[in-house]
C-alpha positions as CSV (number, residue, x, y, z in Angstrom):
1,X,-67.1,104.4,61.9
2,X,-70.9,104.8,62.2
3,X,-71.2,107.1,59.0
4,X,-70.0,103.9,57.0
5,X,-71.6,101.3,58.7
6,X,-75.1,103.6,59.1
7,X,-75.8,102.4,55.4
8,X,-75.8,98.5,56.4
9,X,-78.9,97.1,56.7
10,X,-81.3,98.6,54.3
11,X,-84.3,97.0,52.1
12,X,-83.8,96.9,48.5
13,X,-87.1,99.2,48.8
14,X,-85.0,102.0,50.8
15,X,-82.1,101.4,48.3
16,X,-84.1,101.7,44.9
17,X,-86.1,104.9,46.8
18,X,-82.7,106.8,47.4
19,X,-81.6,106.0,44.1
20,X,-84.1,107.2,42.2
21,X,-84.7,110.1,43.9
22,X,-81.0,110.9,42.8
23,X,-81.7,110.1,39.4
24,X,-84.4,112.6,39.4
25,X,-81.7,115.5,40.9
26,X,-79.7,114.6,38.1
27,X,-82.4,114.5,35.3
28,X,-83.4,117.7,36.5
29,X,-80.2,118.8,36.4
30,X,-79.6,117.6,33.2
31,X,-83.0,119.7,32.1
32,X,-82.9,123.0,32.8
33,X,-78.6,122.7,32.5
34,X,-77.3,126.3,30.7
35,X,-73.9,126.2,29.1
36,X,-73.0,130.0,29.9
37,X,-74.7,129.1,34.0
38,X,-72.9,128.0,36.5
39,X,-73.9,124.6,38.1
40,X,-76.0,125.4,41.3
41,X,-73.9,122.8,43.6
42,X,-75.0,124.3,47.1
43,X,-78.8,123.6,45.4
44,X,-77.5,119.7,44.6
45,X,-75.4,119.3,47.5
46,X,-78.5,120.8,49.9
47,X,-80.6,118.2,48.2
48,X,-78.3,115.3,48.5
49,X,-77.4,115.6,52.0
50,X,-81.1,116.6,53.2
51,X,-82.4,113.1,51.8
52,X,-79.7,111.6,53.6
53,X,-80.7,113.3,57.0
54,X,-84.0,112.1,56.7
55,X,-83.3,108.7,55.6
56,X,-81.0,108.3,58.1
57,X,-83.6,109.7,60.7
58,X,-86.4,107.0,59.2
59,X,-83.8,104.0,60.2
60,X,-83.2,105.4,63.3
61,X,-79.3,106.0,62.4
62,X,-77.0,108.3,64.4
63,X,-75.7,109.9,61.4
64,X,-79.5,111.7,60.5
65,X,-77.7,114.4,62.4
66,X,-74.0,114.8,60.8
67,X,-76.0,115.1,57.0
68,X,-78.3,117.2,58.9
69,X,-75.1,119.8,59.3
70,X,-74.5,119.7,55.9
71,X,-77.8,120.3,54.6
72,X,-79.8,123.0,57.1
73,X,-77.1,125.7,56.2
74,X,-77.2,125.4,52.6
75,X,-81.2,125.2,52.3
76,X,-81.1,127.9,54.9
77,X,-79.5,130.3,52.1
78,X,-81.1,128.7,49.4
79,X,-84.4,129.5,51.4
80,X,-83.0,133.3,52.2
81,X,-82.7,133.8,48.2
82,X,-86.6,132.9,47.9
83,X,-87.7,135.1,51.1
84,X,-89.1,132.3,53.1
85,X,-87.2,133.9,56.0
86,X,-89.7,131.7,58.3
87,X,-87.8,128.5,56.8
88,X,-84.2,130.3,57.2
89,X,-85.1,130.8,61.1
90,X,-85.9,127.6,61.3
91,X,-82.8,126.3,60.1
92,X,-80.7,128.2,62.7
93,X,-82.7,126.7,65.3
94,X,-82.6,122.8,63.5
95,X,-79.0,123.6,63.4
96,X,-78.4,123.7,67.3
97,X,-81.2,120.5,67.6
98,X,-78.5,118.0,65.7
99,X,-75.7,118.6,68.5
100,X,-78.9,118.1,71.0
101,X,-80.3,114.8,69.3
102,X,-76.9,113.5,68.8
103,X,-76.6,113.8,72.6
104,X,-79.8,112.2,73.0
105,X,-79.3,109.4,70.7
106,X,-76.1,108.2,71.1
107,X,-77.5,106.4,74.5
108,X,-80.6,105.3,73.9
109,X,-79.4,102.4,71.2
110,X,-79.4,98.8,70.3
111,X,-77.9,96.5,68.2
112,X,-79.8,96.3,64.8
113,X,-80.7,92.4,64.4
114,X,-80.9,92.2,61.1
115,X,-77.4,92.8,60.2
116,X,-74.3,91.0,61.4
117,X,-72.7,93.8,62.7
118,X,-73.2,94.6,66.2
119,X,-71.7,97.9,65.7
120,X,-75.0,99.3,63.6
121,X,-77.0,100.4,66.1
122,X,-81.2,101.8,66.0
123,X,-82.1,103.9,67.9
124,X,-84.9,103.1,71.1
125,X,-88.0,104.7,69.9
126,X,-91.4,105.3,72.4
127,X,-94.9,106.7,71.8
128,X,-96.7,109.4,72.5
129,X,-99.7,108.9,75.7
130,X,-103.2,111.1,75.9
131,X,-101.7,113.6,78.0
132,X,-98.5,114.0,76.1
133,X,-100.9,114.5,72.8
134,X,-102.9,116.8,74.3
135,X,-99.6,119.0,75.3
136,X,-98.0,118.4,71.9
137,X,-101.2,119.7,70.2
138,X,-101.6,123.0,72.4
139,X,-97.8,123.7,71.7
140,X,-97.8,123.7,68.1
141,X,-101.0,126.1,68.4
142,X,-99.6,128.6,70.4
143,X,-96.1,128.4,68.0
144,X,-98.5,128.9,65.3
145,X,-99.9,131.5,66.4
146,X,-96.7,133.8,67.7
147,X,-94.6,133.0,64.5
148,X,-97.1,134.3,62.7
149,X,-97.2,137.2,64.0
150,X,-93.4,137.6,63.7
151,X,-93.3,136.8,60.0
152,X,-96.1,139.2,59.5
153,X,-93.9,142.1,61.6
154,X,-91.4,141.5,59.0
155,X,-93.6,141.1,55.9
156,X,-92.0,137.9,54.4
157,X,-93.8,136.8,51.4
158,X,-95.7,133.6,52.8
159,X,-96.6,134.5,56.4
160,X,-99.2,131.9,56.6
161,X,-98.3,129.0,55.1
162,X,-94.6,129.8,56.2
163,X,-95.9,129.8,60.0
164,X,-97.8,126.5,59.7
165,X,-94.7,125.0,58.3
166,X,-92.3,126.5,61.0
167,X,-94.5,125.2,64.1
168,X,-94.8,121.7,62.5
169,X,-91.2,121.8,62.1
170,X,-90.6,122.5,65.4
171,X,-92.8,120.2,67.3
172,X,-91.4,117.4,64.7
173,X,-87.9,118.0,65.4
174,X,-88.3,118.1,69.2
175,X,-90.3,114.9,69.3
176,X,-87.7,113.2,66.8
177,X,-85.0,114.2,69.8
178,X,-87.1,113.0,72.4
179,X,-87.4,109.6,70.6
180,X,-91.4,109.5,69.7
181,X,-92.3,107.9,66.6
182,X,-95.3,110.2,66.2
183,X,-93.0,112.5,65.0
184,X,-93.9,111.3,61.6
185,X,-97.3,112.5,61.4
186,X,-96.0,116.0,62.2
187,X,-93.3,115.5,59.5
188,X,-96.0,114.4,56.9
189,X,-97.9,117.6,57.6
190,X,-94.6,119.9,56.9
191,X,-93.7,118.0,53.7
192,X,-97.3,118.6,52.5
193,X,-96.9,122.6,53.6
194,X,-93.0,122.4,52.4
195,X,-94.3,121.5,48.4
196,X,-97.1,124.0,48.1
197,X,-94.3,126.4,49.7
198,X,-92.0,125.4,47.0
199,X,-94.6,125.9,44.1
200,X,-95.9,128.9,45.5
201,X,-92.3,130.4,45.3
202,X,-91.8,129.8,41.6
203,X,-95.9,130.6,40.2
204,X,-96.7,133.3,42.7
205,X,-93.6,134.5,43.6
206,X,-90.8,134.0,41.1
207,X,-93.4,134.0,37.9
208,X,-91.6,131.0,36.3
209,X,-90.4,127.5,36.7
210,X,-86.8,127.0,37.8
211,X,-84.1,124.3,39.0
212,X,-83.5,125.1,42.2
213,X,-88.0,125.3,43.2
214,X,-88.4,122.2,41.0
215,X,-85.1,120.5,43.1
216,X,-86.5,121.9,46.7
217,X,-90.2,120.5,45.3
218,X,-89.3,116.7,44.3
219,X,-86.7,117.2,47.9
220,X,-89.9,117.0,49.6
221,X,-92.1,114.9,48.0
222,X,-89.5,112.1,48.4
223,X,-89.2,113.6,52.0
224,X,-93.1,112.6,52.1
225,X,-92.5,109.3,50.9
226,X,-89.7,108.4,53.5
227,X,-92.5,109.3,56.1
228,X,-94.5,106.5,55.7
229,X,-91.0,104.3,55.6
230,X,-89.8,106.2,59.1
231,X,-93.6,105.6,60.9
232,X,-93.2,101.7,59.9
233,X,-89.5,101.6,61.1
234,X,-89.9,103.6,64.0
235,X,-93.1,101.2,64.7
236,X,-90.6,98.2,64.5
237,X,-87.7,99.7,66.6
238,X,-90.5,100.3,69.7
239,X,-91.6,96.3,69.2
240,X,-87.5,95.7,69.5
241,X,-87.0,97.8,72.2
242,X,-89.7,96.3,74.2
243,X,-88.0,92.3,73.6
């Protein structure tokens, strides 16, 4: 099954970077851990499952989108607790793109040639051209621009910065299911917005610091990192494609 044999072929880079981004869950975890509270499970499980997604995504691996199910409910309502109701929209919408990048995926593969197994499969990746920039530049503009009007309609807490991080989000995700490797740049952008969203919630909003903002925090910074892995992965799947 492709949700066992997704997890072949990685770099011991990719395998040290996953695990000690689940050491740090667990330390922090550990740290702010409250005998008479409850362990926040959605909070680890949302955290778990999202790294997983993106990984996933950054190798170019089918199952991006089955962790992606797992995780866009649960930081949907881990999001709706904070008021970034700009972030649980989103999610609604992210939820519907994994059944449309599955679809989008699953026949625009090859073999991956640096494992034995001919049943681990990359997906075919492709770049953006001037025109397609151009168009890709106005449209997250103009999404701008409308959602943040909606979220000031509805007075959430961080219209602004929870606009710029909803358009970004948008035009990364569509590019990710159309198969363009810039995608990364615009995922770079939203994991810079998604940590000073984060912090924002805990010292402007919330006053103090807590598990589940520190969790959501280090989430995206290590989401940050595995941009720079997905850019140079992506970058090699469009070289393979081409041979």
């Amino acid at each position: 099954m492709f949700l066992i044999k997704d997890f072949k072929g990685f770099t011991l880079f990719e395998k040290l970077f996953f695990g000690l981004y689940f050491l740090a869950q667990v330390g922090i975890l550990i740290y702010f851990y409250e005998p008479n509270k409850p362990i926040d499970w959605i909070n680890i499980i949302a955290s778990i499952t999202m790294i997983l997604s993106l990984i996933m995504s950054a190798k170019g691996r089918l199952s991006t989108f089955v962790y992606g199910l797992i995780a866009l409910p649960l930081y949907g309502w881990i999001s709706y607790q904070r008021g970034l109701y700009g972030e649980v929209g989103l999610q609604f919408v992210f939820i519907t793109f994994q059944f449309i990048g599955f679809y989008a995926w699953v026949s625009n593969r090859h073999s991956n040639h640096l494992t034995e197994d001919p049943d681990v499969k990359d997906v075919d990746t492709k770049g953006l051209n001037k025109k397609q920039w151009l168009f890709t530049i106005i449209s997250t503009i103009t999404g701008y621009t409308v959602i943040t009007s909606v979220l000031l309609f509805i007075h959430a807490k961080q219209p602004f910065v929870d606009s710029i991080n909803v358009s970004l989000n948008l035009v990364g995700q569509i590019l990710m299911t159309l198969r363009f490797k810039e995608q990364w740049f615009f995922w770079i952008a939203v994991n810079i917005v998604s940590i000073i969203l984060w912090i924002r919630s805990m010292f402007v909003e919330g006053g103090k610091i807590d598990d589940e903002g520190i969790s959501m925090a280090v989430m995206w910074l290590a989401a940050l990192i595995n941009c720079g892995i997905g850019y140079y992965n992506w970058k090699k799947l469009q070289v393979d494609t081409r041979i």
